[in-house]
C-alpha positions in Angstrom: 0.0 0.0 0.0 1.7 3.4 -1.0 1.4 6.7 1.1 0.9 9.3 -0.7 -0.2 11.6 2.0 2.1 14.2 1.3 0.4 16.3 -1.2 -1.8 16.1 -4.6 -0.3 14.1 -7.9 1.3 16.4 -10.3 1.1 16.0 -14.0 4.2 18.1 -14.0 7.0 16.2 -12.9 9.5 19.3 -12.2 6.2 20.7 -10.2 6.0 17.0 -8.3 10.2 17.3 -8.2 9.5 20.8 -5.5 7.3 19.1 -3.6 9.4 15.9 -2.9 12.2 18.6 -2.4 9.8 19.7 0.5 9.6 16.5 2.0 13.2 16.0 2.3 13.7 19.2 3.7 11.3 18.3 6.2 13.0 14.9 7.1 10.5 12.8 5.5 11.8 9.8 3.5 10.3 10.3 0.1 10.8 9.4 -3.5 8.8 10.1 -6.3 6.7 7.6 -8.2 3.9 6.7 -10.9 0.2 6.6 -9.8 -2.7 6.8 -10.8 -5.1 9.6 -9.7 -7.8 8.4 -8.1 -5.4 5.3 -6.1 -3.6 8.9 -4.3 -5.1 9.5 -1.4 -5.3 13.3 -2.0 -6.2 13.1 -6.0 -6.8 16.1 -8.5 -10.5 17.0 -8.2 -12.8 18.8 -10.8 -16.2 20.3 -9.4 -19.2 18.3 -10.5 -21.2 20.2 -13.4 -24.8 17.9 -12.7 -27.5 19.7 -14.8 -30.3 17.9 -13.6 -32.4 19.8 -11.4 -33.5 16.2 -9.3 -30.4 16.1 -8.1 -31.1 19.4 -6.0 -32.2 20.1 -3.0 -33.8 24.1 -1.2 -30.7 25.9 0.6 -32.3 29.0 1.8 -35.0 31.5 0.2 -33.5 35.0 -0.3 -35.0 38.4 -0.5 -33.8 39.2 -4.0 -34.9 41.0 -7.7 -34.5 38.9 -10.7 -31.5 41.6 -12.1 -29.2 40.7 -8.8 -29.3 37.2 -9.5 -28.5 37.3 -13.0 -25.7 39.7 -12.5 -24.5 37.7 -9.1 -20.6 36.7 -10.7 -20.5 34.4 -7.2 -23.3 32.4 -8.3 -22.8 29.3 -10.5 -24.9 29.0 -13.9 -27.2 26.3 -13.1 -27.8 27.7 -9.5 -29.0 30.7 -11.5 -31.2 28.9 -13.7 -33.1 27.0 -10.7 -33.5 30.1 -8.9 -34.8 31.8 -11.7 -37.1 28.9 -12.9 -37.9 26.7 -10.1 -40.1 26.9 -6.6 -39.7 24.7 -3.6 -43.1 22.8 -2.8 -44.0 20.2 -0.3 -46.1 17.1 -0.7 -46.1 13.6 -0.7 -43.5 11.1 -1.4 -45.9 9.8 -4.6 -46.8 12.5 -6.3 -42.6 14.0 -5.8 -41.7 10.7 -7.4 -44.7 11.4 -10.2 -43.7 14.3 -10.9 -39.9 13.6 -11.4 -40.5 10.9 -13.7 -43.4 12.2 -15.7 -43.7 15.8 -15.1 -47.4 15.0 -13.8 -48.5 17.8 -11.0 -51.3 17.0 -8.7 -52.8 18.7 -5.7 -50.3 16.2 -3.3 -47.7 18.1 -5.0 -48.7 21.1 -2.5 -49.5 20.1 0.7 -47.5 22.5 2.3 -45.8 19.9 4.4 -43.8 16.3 3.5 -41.3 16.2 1.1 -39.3 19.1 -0.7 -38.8 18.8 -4.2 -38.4 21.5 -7.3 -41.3 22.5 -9.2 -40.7 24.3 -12.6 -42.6 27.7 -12.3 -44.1 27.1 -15.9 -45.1 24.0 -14.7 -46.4 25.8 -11.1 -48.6 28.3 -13.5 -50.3 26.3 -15.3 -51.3 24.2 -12.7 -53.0 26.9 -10.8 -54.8 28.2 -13.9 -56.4 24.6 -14.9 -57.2 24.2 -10.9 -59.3 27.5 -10.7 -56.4 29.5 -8.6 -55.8 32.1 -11.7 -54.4 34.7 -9.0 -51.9 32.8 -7.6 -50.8 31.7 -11.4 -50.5 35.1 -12.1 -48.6 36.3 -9.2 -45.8 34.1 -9.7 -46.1 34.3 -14.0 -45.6 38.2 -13.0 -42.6 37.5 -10.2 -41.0 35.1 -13.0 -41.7 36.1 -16.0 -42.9 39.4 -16.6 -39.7 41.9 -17.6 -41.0 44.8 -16.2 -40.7 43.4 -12.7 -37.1 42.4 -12.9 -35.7 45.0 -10.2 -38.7 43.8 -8.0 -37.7 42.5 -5.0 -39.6 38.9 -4.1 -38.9 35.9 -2.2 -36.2 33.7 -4.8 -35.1 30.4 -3.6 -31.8 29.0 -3.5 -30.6 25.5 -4.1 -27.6 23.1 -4.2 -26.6 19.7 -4.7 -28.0 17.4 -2.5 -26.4 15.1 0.2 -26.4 12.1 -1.8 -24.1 13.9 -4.8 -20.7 15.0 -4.2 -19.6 18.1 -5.1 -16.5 17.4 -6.3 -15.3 14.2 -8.5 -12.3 12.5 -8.5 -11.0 13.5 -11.9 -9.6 10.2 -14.3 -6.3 10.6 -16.5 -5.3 8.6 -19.5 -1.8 8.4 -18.1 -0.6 7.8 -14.5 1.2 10.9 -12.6 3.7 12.2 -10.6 3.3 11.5 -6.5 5.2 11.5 -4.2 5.2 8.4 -1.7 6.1 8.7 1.7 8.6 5.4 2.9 9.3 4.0 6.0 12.2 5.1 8.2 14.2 2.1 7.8 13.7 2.3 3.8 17.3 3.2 2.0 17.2 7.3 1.8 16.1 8.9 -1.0 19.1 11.9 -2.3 17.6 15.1 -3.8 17.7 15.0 -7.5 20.5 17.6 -8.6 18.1 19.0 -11.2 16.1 20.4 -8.1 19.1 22.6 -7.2 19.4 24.1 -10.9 15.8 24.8 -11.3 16.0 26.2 -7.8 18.9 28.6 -8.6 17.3 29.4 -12.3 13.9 30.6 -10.9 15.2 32.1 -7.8 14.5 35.7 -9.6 11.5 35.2 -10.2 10.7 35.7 -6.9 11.2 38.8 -7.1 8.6 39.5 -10.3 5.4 41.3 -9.2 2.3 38.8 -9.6 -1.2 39.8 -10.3 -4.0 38.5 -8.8 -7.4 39.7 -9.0 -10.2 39.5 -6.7 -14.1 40.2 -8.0 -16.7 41.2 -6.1 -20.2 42.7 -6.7 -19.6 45.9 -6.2 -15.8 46.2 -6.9 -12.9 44.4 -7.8 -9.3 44.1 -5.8 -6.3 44.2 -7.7 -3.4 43.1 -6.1 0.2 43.0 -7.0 3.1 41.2 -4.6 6.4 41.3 -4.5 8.4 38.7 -2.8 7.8 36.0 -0.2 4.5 36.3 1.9 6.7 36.8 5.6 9.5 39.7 3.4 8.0 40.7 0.8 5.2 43.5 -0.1 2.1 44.2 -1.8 0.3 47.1 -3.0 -3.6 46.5 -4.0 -6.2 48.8 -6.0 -9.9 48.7 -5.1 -11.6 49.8 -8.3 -15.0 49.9 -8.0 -17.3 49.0 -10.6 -19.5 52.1 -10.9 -18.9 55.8 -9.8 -21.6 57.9 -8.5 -22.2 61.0 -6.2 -25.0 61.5 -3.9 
């Protein structure tokens, strides 16, 4: 059984050649080996991109307009899309399986208590109208639908994936990568590979080139440029905000 509990795989094996450069420096007996992804015990993951609005479950219901949740850069596309098409209801365990697998609504599909489950707002609508309840239909048609009410601020619900589905997936390579594996103290030592000392001394000055990063917000964005190590070095960072205005 291999222990690859130091860190991630690298497909990169002058990136996987640092980090067993790390372990040595920290007394660890190391060396570097093939694997494949998903036998590491920390792999490379990829968030899951499940499109199927079944698989998602009510987070929290929000007072929001229709305009902040499409312009919400925080908020990932398919979150968007339930929010903006989809209402939490509660009802029975039958009529949320119906309805899953057929698209069939029924009065059990609102009991106000039982089981949540999503319920497409086209699907809500037309519903109400063929059961009588025209007002209601039209009250969320209007929250929904209607583009003159898309600053209006209503009730929006919020969603993500549910406990059964992971949010993250283990991703799969064609070709093994670069780990390294963790020996035992009496194993024969591993030496640091001399091309780790030349690549150190090589891209030692780049420590010293500025690097950008940029964080966005709603209302602004943070530029930030560092120079150095994190304990030595220094930074200097814009705010730019995203509209001007005086009051």
């Amino acid at each position: 059984m291999i222990n690859t509990s130091w860190s991630t795989p690298k497909r990169n094996i002058l990136a996987a050649m640092l980090l067993l450069r790390t372990a040595l420096a920290a007394g660890q007996n190391a060396r570097l080996i093939r694997a494949r992804n998903e036998d590491c015990k920390y792999p490379i993951k990829v968030k899951n991109s499940i499109t199927d609005f079944r698989a998602y479950e009510f987070s929290v219901g929000l007072l929001r307009t229709r305009a902040g949740i499409i312009s919400d850069e925080r908020m990932p596309a398919f979150e968007k899309y339930l929010s903006l098409n989809y209402k939490t209801c509660y009802g029975t365990q039958e009529a949320v399986e119906r309805y899953y697998e057929t698209g069939y609504l029924c009065p059990d599909n609102f009991k106000g208590q039982g089981r949540s489950h999503l319920v497409a707002v086209k699907d809500m609508v037309h519903f109400l109208i063929t059961t009588g309840d025209a007002d209601r239909a039209e009250m969320f048609r209007s929250q929904y639908f209607e583009e003159s009410t898309g600053n209006e601020t209503h009730f929006f619900d919020l969603y993500r994936l549910g406990k059964e589905h992971s949010i993250y997936t283990v991703s799969r390579f064609k070709h093994k990568l670069w780990v390294v594996e963790l020996l035992k103290d009496d194993a024969p030592k591993t030496r640091i590979p001399v091309l780790v000392y030349v690549l150190n001394f090589i891209l030692y000055p780049l420590k010293y080139v500025p690097q950008k990063s940029v964080l966005k917000m709603n209302e602004y964005r943070c530029v930030t440029y560092r120079v150095g190590a994190v304990t030595n070095g220094f930074s200097i960072e814009f705010h730019i905000p995203k509209k001007f205005g005086f009051k």
